[in-house]
N, C-alpha and C positions, 0 to 999 in steps of 0.2 A: 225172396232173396235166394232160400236155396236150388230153385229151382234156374233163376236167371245167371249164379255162381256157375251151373253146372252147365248153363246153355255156351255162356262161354268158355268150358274147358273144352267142350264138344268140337265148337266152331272151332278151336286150337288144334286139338288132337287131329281132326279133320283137311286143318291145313298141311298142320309138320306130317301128312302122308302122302301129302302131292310128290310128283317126282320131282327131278331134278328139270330145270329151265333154262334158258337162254339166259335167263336173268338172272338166275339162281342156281350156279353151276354145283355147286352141296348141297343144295336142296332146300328143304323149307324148315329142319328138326328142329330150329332154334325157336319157333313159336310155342315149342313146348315148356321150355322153360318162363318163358316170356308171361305166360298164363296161371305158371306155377308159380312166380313171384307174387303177382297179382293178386291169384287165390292167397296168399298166406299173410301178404300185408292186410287181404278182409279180414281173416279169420282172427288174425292179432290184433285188429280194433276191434273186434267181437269178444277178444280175451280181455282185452284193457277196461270195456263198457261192464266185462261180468264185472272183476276186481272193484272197480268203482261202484256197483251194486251190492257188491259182497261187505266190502268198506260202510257201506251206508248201513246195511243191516245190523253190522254186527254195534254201531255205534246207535242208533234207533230200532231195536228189533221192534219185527210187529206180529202183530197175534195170527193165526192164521184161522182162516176163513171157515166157515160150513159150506158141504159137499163137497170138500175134497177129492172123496171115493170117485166120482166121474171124471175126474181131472187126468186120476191117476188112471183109470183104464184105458183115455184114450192116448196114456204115455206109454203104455204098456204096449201097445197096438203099435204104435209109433216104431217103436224100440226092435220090435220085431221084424217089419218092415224096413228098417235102417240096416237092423245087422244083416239081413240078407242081402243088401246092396254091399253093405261093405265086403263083406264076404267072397261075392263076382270080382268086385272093384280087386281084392285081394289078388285073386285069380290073375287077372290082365295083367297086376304089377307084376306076376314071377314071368310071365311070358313077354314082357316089353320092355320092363324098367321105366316106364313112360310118368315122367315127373309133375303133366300135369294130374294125369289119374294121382298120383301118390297124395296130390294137394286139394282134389276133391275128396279124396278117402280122408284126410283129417280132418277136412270140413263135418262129412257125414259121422265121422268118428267122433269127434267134439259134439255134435247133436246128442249124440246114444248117452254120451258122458254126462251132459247136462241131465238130460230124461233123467238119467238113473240116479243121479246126484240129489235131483228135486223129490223122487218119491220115495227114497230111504230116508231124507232128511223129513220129509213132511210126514211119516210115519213114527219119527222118531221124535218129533213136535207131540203127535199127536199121543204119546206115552211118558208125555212128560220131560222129553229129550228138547228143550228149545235151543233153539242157537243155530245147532248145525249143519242148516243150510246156508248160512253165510260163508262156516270152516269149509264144507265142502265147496262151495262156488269156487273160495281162495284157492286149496288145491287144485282144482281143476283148471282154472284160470291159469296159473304158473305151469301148468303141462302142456294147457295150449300154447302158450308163451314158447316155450323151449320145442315144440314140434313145430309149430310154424318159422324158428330160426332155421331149425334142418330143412325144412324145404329152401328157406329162402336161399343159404347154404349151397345147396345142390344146385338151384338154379343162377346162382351167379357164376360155381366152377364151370355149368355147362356154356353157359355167355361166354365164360374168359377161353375158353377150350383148355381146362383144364386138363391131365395127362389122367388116364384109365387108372383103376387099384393099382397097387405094388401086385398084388394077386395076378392078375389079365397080364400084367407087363410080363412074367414070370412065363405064364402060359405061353405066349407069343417068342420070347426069350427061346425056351426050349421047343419048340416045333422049330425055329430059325435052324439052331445049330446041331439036333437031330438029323436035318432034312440030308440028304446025299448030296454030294460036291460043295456042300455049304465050309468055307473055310474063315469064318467069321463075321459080325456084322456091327454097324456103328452108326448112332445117327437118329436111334429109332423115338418116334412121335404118335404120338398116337391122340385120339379126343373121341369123346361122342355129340352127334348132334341130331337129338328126339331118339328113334331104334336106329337110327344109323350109326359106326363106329368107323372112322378112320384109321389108316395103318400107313405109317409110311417107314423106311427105312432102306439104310445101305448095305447091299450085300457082297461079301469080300468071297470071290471064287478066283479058280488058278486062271493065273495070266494067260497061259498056252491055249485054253479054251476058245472056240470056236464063236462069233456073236450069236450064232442060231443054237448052241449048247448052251450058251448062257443063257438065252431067251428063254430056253426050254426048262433049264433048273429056276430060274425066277418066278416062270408061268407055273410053275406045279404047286411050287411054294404058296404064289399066291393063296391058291384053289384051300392050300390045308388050313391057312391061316382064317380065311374065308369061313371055313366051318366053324370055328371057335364061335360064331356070332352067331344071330337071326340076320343079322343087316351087313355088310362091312365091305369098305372099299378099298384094297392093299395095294399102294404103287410102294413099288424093287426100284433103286435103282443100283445094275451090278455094276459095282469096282472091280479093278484086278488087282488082287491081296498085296502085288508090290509096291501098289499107286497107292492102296490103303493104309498102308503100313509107313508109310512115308510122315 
């Protein structure tokens, strides 16, 4: 399962990178969410099955087994193995934002959680500590629970083309009205779709200017605005401050 979870974030991530098409004049970013809901409603019947196993336990506990000790070292191997994926995974998400990576990372995150969950508890069995792998599943279950709403979360704003942080807006805001001949702006929109980031907005410059001066403070504008991003696509359209103001 998690290997086929992750074949499909792959095929996704691989899609929303295609360019933009005839068909698909934005491009494809939206498969990334698309994949990131997907992943998160698995991972939340994976958290609902623990619950209902944890439930069971704690109302029937059962003894635990001999040779545990081999259980736990290939959890331990395991665990090792995981955090270093999540680790890379970590990585990508500061460089992309890419939401279906962020919904395989709590898949693989939830795995390390369980491991770890199982072999404290089953140590803790084994000193006389019974019970506490059902409390633990419990917790863990209601964190997967609440982590896989944030993804789901994230990927419905990105479907609805949600508007970027207060934060980004802010950023975008003052490079507008910093820029030279900028005499105000209104109108502005913004969304992301996969690494790509859309910008659109109206730019208020003086009436007396030239179309080829305007073209030229817009075109600059664009380029600065541009930078803010890894991806981003900025259409201006200029007003004249006295059509704007109207």
């Amino acid at each position: 399962l998690d290997v086929l979870a992750s074949l499909v974030n792959l095929f996704a991530v691989r899609h929303a990178l295609h360019p933009a098409d005839r068909e698909h004049r934005f491009g494809h970013g939206k498969a990334e969410p698309l994949a990131g809901m997907g992943q998160a409603m698995f991972i939340a019947g994976s958290a609902v099955l623990l619950l209902l196993q944890a439930a069971g336990r704690i109302i029937n506990p059962q003894q635990m087994g001999t040779g545990f000790e081999i259980g736990i070292g290939v959890m331990v191997f395991s665990m090792v193995a995981t955090f270093a994926l999540i680790s890379y995974q970590q990585y990508v998400i500061k460089h992309t934002n890419s939401t279906a990576i962020k919904a395989d990372r709590l898949h693989y995150k939830t795995d390390l959680l369980v491991n770890a969950s199982v072999i404290v508890a089953l140590l803790l069995t084994f000193y006389g500590w019974a019970g506490f792998d059902a409390i633990f599943a419990l917790g863990i279950a209601i964190f997967i629970l609440y982590s896989a709403w944030d993804i789901v979360k994230e990927s419905i704003d990105l479907l609805m083309d949600h508007e970027l942080p207060d934060e980004e807006r802010e950023k975008i805001r003052e490079i507008v009205l910093k820029h030279p001949g900028t005499q105000g702006f209104h109108d502005l929109r913004t969304r992301r779709s996969g690494t790509m980031v859309f910008i659109q907005l109206h730019l208020e410059l003086d009436s007396k200017l030239s179309l080829l001066a305007a073209h030229n403070i817009a075109d600059q504008l664009e380029r600065d605005l541009s930078s803010l991003f890894t991806e981003a696509e900025v259409i201006i359209h200029e007003d004249p401050v006295t059509v704007a103001t109207l």
